[in-house]
C-alpha positions in Angstrom: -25.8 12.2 34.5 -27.3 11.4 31.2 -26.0 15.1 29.5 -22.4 14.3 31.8 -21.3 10.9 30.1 -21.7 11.9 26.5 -20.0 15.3 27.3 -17.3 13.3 28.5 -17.2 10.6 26.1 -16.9 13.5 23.6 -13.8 15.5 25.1 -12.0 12.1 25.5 -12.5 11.1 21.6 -11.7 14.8 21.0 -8.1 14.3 22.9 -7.6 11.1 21.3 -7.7 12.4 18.1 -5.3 15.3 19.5 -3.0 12.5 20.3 -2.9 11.0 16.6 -1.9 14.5 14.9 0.4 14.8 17.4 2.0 11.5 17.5 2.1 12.0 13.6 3.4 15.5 14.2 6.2 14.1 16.0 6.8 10.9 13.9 7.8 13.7 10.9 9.8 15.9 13.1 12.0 13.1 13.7 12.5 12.0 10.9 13.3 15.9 9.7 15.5 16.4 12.7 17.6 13.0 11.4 17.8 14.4 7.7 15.5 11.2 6.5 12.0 13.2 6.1 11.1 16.3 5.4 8.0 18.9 5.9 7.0 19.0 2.1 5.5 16.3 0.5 7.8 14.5 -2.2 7.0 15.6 -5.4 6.3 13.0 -8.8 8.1 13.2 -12.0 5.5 15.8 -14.0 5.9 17.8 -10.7 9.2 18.1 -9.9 11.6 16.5 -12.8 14.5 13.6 -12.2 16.4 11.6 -14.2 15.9 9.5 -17.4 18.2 6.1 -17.8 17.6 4.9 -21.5 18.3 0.8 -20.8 19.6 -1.2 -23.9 18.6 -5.0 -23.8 20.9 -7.9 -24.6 20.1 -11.0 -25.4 22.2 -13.9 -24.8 24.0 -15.1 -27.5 23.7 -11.9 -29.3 19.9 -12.7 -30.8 17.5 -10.0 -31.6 14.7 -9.4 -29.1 11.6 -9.7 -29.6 8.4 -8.2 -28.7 7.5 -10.0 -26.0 10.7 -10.2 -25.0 10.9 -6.4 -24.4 7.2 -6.0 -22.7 7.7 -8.4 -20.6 10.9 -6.3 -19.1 9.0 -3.1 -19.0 6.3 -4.5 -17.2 8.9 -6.3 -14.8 11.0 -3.4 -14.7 7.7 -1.6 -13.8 7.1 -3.4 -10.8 10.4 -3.2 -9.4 10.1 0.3 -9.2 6.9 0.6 -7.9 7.2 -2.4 -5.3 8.0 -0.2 -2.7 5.0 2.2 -3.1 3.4 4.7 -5.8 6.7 6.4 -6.9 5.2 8.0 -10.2 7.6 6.4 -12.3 7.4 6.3 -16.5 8.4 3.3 -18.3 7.9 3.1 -21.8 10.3 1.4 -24.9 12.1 3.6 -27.5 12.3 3.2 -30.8 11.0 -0.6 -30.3 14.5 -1.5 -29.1 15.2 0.2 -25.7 14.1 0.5 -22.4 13.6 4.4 -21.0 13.1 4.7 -17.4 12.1 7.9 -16.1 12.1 8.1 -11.9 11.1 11.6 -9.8 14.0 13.5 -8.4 17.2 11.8 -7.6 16.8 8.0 -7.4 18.8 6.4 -4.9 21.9 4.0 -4.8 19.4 1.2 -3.9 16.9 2.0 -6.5 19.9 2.5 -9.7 21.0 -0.8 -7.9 17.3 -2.7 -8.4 17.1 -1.4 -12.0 21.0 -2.6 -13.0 19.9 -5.6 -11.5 17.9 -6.7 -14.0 20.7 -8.3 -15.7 20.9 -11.7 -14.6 19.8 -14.3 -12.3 21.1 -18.0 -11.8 21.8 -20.6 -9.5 24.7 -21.7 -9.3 26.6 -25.2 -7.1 28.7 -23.7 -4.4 32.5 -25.2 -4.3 33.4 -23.4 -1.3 32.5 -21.0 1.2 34.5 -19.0 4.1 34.3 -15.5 6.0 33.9 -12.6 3.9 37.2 -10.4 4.9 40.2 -11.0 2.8 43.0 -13.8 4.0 46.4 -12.2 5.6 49.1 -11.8 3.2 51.3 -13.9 5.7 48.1 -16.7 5.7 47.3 -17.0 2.5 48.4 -20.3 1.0 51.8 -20.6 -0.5 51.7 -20.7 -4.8 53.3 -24.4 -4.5 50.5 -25.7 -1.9 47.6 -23.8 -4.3 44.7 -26.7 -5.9 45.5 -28.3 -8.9 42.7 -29.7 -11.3 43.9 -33.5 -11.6 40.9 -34.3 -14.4 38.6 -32.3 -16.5 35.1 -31.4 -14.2 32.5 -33.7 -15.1 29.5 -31.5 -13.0 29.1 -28.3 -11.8 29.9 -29.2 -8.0 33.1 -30.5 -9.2 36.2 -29.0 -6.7 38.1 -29.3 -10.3 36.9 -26.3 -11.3 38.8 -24.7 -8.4 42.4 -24.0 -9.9 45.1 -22.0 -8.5 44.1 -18.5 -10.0 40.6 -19.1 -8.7 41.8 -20.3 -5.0 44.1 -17.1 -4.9 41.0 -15.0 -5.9 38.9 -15.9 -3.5 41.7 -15.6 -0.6 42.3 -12.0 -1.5 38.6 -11.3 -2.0 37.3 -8.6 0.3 33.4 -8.3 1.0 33.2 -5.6 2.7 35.5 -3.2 0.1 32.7 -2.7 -2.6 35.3 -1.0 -4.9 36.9 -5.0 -4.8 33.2 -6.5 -6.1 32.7 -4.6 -8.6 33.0 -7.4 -11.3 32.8 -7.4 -15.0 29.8 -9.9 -16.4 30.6 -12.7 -15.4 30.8 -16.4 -18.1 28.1 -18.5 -17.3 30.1 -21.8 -18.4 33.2 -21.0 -15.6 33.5 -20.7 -12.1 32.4 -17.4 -9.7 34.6 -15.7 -7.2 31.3 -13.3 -5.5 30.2 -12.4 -1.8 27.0 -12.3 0.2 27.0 -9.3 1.5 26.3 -8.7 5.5 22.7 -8.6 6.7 21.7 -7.2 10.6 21.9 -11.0 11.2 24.8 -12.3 9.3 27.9 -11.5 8.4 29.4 -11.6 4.5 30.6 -14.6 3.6 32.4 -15.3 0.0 31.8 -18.1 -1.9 33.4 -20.3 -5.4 30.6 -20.9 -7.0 30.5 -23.9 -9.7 28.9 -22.9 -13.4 25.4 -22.0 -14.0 23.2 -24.8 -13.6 19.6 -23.2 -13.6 18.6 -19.4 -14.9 16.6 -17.3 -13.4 14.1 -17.3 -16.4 12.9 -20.8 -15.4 11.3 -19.5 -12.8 7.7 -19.3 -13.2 6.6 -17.8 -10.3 7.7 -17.4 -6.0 6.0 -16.2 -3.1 6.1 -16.3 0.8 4.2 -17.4 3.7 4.4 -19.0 7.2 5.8 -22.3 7.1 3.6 -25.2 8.1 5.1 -28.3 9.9 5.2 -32.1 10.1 1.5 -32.0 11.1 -0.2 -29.3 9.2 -0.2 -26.6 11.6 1.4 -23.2 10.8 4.3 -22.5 12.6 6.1 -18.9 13.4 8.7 -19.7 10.8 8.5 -17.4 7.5 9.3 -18.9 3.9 9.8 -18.3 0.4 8.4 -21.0 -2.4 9.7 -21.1 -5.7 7.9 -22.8 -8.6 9.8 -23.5 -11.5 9.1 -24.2 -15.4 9.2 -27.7 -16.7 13.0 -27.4 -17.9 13.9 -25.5 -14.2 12.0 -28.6 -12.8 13.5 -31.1 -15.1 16.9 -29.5 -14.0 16.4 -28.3 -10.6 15.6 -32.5 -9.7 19.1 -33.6 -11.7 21.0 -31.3 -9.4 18.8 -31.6 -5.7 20.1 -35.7 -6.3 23.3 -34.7 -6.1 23.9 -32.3 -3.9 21.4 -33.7 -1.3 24.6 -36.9 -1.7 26.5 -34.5 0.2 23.9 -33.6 2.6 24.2 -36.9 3.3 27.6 -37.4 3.4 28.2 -34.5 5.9 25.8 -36.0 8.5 23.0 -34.5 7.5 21.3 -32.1 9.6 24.8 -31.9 12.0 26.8 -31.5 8.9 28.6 -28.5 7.1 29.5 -29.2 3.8 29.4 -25.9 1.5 29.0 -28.5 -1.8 25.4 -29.3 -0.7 24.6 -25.4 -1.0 22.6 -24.0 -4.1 23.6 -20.4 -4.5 20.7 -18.3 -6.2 23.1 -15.5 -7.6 21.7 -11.9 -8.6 24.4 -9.6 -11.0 26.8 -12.0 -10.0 26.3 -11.3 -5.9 24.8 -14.4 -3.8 21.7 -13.0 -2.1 20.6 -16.6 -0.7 22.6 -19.8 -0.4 20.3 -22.4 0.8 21.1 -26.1 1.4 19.5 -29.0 -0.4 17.8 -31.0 2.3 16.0 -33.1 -0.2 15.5 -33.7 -3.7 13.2 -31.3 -5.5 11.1 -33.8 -7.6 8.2 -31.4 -8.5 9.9 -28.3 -9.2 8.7 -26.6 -6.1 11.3 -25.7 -3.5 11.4 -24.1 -0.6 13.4 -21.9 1.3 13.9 -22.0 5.2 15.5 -20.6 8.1 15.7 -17.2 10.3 13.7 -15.5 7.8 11.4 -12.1 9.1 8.8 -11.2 7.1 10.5 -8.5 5.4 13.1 -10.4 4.4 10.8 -13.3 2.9 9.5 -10.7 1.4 12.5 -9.2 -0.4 14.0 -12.4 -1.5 10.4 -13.2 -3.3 10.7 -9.9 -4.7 14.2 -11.0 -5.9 13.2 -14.0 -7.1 10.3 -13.2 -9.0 11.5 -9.3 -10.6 15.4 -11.2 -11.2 13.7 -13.6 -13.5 14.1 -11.8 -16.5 15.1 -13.8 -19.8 17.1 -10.4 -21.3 19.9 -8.1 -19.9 20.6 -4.8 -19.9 23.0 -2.2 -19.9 22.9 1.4 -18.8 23.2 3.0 -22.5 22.8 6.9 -20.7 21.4 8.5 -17.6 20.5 12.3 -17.8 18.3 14.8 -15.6 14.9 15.8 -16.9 12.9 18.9 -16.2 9.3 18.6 -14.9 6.9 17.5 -17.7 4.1 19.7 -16.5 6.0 22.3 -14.1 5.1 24.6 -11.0 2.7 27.0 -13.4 0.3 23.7 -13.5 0.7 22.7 -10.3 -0.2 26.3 -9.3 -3.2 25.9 -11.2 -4.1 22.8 -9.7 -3.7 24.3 -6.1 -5.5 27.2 -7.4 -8.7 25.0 -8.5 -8.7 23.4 -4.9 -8.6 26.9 -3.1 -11.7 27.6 -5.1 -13.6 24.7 -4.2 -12.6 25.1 -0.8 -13.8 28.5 -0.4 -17.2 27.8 -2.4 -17.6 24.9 0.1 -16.8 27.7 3.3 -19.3 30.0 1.4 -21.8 27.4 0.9 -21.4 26.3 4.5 -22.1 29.5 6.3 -24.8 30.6 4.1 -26.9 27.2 4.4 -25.6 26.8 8.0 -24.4 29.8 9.4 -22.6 29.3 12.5 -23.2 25.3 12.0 -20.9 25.9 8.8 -17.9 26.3 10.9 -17.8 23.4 12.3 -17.2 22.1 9.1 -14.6 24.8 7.8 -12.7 23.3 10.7 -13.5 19.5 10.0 -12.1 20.5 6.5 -8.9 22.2 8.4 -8.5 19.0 10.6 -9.1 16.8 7.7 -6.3 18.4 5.7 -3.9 18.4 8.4 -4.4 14.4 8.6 -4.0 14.2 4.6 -1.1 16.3 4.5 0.8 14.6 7.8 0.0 11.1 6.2 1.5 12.4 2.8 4.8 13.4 3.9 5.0 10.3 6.3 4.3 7.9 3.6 6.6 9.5 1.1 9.6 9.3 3.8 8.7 5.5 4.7 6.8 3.9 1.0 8.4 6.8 -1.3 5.1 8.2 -2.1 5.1 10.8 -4.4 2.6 12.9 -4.6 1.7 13.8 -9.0 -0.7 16.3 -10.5 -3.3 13.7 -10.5 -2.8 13.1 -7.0 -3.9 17.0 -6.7 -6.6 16.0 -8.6 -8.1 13.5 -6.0 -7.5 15.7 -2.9 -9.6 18.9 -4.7 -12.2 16.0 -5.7 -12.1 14.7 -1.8 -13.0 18.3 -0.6 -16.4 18.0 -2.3 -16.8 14.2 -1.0 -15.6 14.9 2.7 -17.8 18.3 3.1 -20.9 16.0 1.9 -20.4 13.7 4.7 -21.0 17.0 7.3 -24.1 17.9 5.2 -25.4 14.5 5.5 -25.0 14.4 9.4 -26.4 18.0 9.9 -29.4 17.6 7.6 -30.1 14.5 9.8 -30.3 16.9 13.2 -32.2 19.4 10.9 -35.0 16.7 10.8 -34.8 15.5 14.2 -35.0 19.9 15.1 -38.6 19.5 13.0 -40.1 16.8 14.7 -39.6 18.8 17.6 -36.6 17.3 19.6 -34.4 19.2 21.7 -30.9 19.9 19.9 -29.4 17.1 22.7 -31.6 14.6 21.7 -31.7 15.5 17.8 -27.8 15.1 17.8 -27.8 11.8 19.4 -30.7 10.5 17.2 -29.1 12.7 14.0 -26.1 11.2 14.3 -27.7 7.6 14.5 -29.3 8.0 11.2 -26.4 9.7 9.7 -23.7 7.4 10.6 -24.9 4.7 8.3 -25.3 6.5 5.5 -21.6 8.5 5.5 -20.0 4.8 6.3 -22.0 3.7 3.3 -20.5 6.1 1.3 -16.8 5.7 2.3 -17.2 2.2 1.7 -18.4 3.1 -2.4 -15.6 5.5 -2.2 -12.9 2.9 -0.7 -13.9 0.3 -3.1 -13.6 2.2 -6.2 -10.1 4.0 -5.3 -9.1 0.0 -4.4 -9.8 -0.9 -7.8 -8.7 1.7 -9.9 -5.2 1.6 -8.1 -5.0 -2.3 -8.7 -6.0 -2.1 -12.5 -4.1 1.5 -13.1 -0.7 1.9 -13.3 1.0 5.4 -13.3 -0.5 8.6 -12.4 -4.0 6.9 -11.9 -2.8 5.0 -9.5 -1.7 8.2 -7.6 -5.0 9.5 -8.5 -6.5 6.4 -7.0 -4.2 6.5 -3.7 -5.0 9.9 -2.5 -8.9 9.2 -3.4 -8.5 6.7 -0.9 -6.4 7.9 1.6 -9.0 11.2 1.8 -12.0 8.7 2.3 -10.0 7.3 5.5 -9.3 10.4 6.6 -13.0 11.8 6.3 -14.0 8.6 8.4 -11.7 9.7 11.4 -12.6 13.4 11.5 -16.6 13.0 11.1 -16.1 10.3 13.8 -13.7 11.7 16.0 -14.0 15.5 15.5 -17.3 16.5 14.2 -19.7 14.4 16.0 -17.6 15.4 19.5 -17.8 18.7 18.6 -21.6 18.6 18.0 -22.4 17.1 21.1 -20.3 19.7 23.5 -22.0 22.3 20.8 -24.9 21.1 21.9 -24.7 21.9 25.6 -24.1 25.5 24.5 -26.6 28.2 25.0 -26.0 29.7 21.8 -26.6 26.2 19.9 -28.7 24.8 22.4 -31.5 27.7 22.7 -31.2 27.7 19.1 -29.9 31.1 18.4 -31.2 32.7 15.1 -27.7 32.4 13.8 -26.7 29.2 15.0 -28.5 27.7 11.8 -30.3 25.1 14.1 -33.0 27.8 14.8 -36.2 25.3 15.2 -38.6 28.3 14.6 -36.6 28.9 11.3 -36.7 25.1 10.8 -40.6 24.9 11.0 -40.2 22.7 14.8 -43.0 22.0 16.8 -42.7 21.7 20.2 -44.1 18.0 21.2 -45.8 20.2 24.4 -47.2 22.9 23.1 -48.4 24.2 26.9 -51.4 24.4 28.6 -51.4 20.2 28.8 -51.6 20.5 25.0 -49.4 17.9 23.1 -48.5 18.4 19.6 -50.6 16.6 16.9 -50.2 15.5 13.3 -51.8 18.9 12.3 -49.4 20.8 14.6 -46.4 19.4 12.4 -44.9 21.6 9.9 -46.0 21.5 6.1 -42.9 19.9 5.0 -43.1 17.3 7.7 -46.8 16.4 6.6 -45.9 16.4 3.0 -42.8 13.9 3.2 -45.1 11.2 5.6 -47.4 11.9 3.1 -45.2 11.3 0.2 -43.7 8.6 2.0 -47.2 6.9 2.4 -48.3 7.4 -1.2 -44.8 5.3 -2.1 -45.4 2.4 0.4 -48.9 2.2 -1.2 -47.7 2.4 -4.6 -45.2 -0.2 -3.8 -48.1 -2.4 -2.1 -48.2 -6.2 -3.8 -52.3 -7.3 -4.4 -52.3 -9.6 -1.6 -51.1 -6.2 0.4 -53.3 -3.9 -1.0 -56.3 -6.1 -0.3 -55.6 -6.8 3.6 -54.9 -3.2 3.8 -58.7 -2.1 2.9 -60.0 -5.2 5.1 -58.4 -3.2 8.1 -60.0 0.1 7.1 -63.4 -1.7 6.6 -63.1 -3.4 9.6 -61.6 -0.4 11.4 -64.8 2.0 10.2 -67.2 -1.5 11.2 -65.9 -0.5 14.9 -66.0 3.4 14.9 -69.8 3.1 13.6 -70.3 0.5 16.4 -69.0 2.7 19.1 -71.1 5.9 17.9 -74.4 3.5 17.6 -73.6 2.3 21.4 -73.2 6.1 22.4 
């Protein structure tokens, strides 16, 4: 029973791990089948090319930017583009004026979207809100029946500021024909005609919004959490909080009195009164529209209701990349051939089938038949990089650089150490004269610690080089990582497994000359040695006597006074009893 249950244990951790690289397998063949993945890995900017958008800056009012100014947007800009994973991307300023932005392959209507929509962000009063289709010609209200300004607005939430020609604009307005929003830059000192386009939840609604009250460069900072209630407690409900400057607070407080007036007004809670809405507005498109339940006193609202985490997330995102205090306009967009091209990459795939092969040559020459256990712990490790490669750059738009390469050849050095570790460890349990069972067991006991040791140095230092790198270190970084995770699983779940059904073998187990767990090759000495003989100190191999005797000459070396003097008190004491013993003979 006690060679059964790890033999079984063993073929059931071998099938699980079957399971993952199928159900990883089949998670990419899906998405290859529906067009949205694909086999091969995607491929960074110095790898495979893409396009170059040189952005100019604008500032308002037509005033030079400065500096700051400019960094600020590039490391914004940055951020945006990266959000959604390591996508390789180069951003750098030209000429001390412009923005260049450099993305791998083709980027995508959502990504050109996020980068033109650095423009501008605002909040803006909403006058007036309905459904998001366009009015019936036959429905539409009659020119002599249109709203007619009686006085000059005296606020933003003013319905004054809703003339005929803005009434007719926003009954013929059509969410859901994009050709129709498409809007030129809209004056931040007049009203705004714009949508909110549908969500999975919501239909588009359209909105007249009342002038700019608040810009987006007042905001300091946002984030998003679970919301807490009355009492404390955290509820299920996601949020987003926005802090704002001292002007934003200043402001944000003037305007929170007066809409929360028509909070009021409409009941409250019950109540549906568009004119107590605040619409945050992105490149002139609403993306939230909240109502002002209160007034904001400390410049630190927040924003409630039917959020999921991913879309707390996003508007955060929104909130804090929108922010920025320039504009910009898409000066020229051109493709761009790969900076460093196949003939590197080659080279680079070159390197690793080197070190591979000196690691497989290395292997069976130290471990002969041992060594192709790890040739295919290597094979299986590969197969989960690779799989978890072309998933993540179908799902996070991972793309995969030349100093991403870089770390999977340095991983193939870092994940074949981890075997040598463990069978080193049965090597020594083979010389103290355990039986290959037993040595694996107790092998792997003493190895384990020391390879999770390791992968924890490994994790760490890939954690912080992708948090304080940006660019290809970062990729560098990410597959550093993602090989040390992958290591864990197969030394876990494929080479120990295999060991222990190895094991059980006759060729392994009888310790066949070529197996490379020979015992006689070794040095081993059986702990019987026959003939009711058991094996003593002096029957242990030379190298086993000289490391427990270099081990002893340390622990003495490393022996405080206090130590060293107890130490000979035993001797003295344990000679006192010897010579006793003989004199009593």
């Amino acid at each position: 029973m006690a060679r059964t249950g790890p033999k079984n244990s063993a073929l059931r951790v071998l099938v699980w791990l079957g399971v993952i690289l199928a159900v990883m397998t089949a998670v990419l063949a899906g998405g290859s089948i529906s067009g949205q993945a694909s086999w091969a890995p995607k491929l960074a900017l110095d790898l495979e090319g893409g396009t170059q958008m040189i952005l100019a800056p604008k500032v308002e009012g037509g005033s030079d930017i400065n500096e700051d100014q400019l960094n600020q947007a590039v490391a914004i800009i940055r951020q945006r583009v990266d959000g959604s994973g390591v996508a390789e991307a180069e951003i750098s300023t030209q000429s001390g004026r412009n923005v260049v932005v450099s993305l791998p392959g083709t980027p995508s209507k959502e990504t050109r979207a996020l980068i033109q929509a650095s423009a501008d962000m605002n909040f803006r009063p909403v006058l007036q809100a309905g459904p998001g289709a366009a009015v019936p010609a036959e429905s539409q209200t009659p020119e002599d029946k249109l709203p007619k300004p009686t006085a000059a607005p005296t606020n933003s939430s003013d319905v004054n500021w809703v003339t005929a020609d803005v009434y007719k604009k926003f009954e013929t307005l059509d969410c859901d024909n994009p050709s129709q929003d498409k809007q030129e830059r809209s004056d931040p000192a007049k009203p705004l005609v714009t949508c909110e386009p549908a969500t999975a939840k919501s239909p588009a609604i359209k909105y007249i919004l009342g002038p700019v009250e608040v810009k987006g460069s007042n905001i300091k900072s946002s984030s998003f959490q679970l919301q807490q209630g009355a009492q404390g407690a955290v509820t299920n409900e996601w949020a987003v909080n926005i802090q704002f400057d001292e002007a934003g607070t200043a402001k944000f407080k003037e305007v929170t009195e007066r809409l929360y007036q028509f909070f009021v007004a409409a009941g409250g809670e019950s109540g549906n009164d568009p004119k107590a809405q605040f619409a945050i507005v992105l490149d002139d498109q609403v993306i939230s529209a909240p109502r002002s339940l209160a007034v904001i006193t400390d410049g630190r609202p927040q924003i409630t209701g039917g959020f999921t985490e991913d879309s707390a997330k996003a508007l955060s995102d929104q909130l804090r990349f929108g922010a920025l205090p320039i504009s910009f306009d898409i000066q020229s967009e051109q493709q761009i051939s790969a900076t460093l091209g196949g003939e590197q990459l080659r080279m680079g795939l070159l390197a690793g089938v080197i070190g591979l092969l000196l690691v497989v040559v290395y292997s069976l020459f130290q471990y002969r038949a041992l060594g192709f256990v790890t040739i295919f712990s290597l094979v299986v490790a590969g197969a989960l990089t690779y799989l978890a490669i072309a998933i993540l750059g179908w799902t996070e738009n991972y793309r995969l650089s030349l100093a991403g390469v870089a770390g999977l050849i340095v991983a193939i050095g870092q994940t074949a150490d981890s075997f040598i570790v463990y069978f080193e460890r049965i090597r020594d349990e083979l010389r103290e004269g355990r039986g290959l069972v037993s040595a694996v067991e107790n092998g792997w006991k003493r190895a384990k610690r020391t390879v999770l040791a390791s992968k924890a140095v490994n994790l760490l230092a890939a954690l912080v080089l992708y948090f304080v790198a940006v660019g290809n270190v970062r990729g560098f970084a990410f597959t550093l990582g993602l090989t040390a995770i992958a290591d864990l699983i197969v030394v876990f779940m494929f080479t120990h497994p295999t060991l222990q059904l190895l094991a059980r073998t006759k060729f392994f187990g009888e310790g066949h000359k070529f197996s490379g767990l020979d015992p006689k090759r070794l040095g081993a000495v059986p702990l019987y040695r026959g003939a009711g003989r058991l094996r003593t100190p002096e029957d242990k191999p030379a190298v086993v006597r000289a490391k427990n005797t270099g081990a002893a000459a340390e622990a003495e070396r490393r022996m405080t006074i206090a130590e060293r003097r107890l130490a000979e008190k035993q001797e003295q004491l344990a000679g006192s009893s010897k010579s006793t013993t003989k004199e009593g003979k």
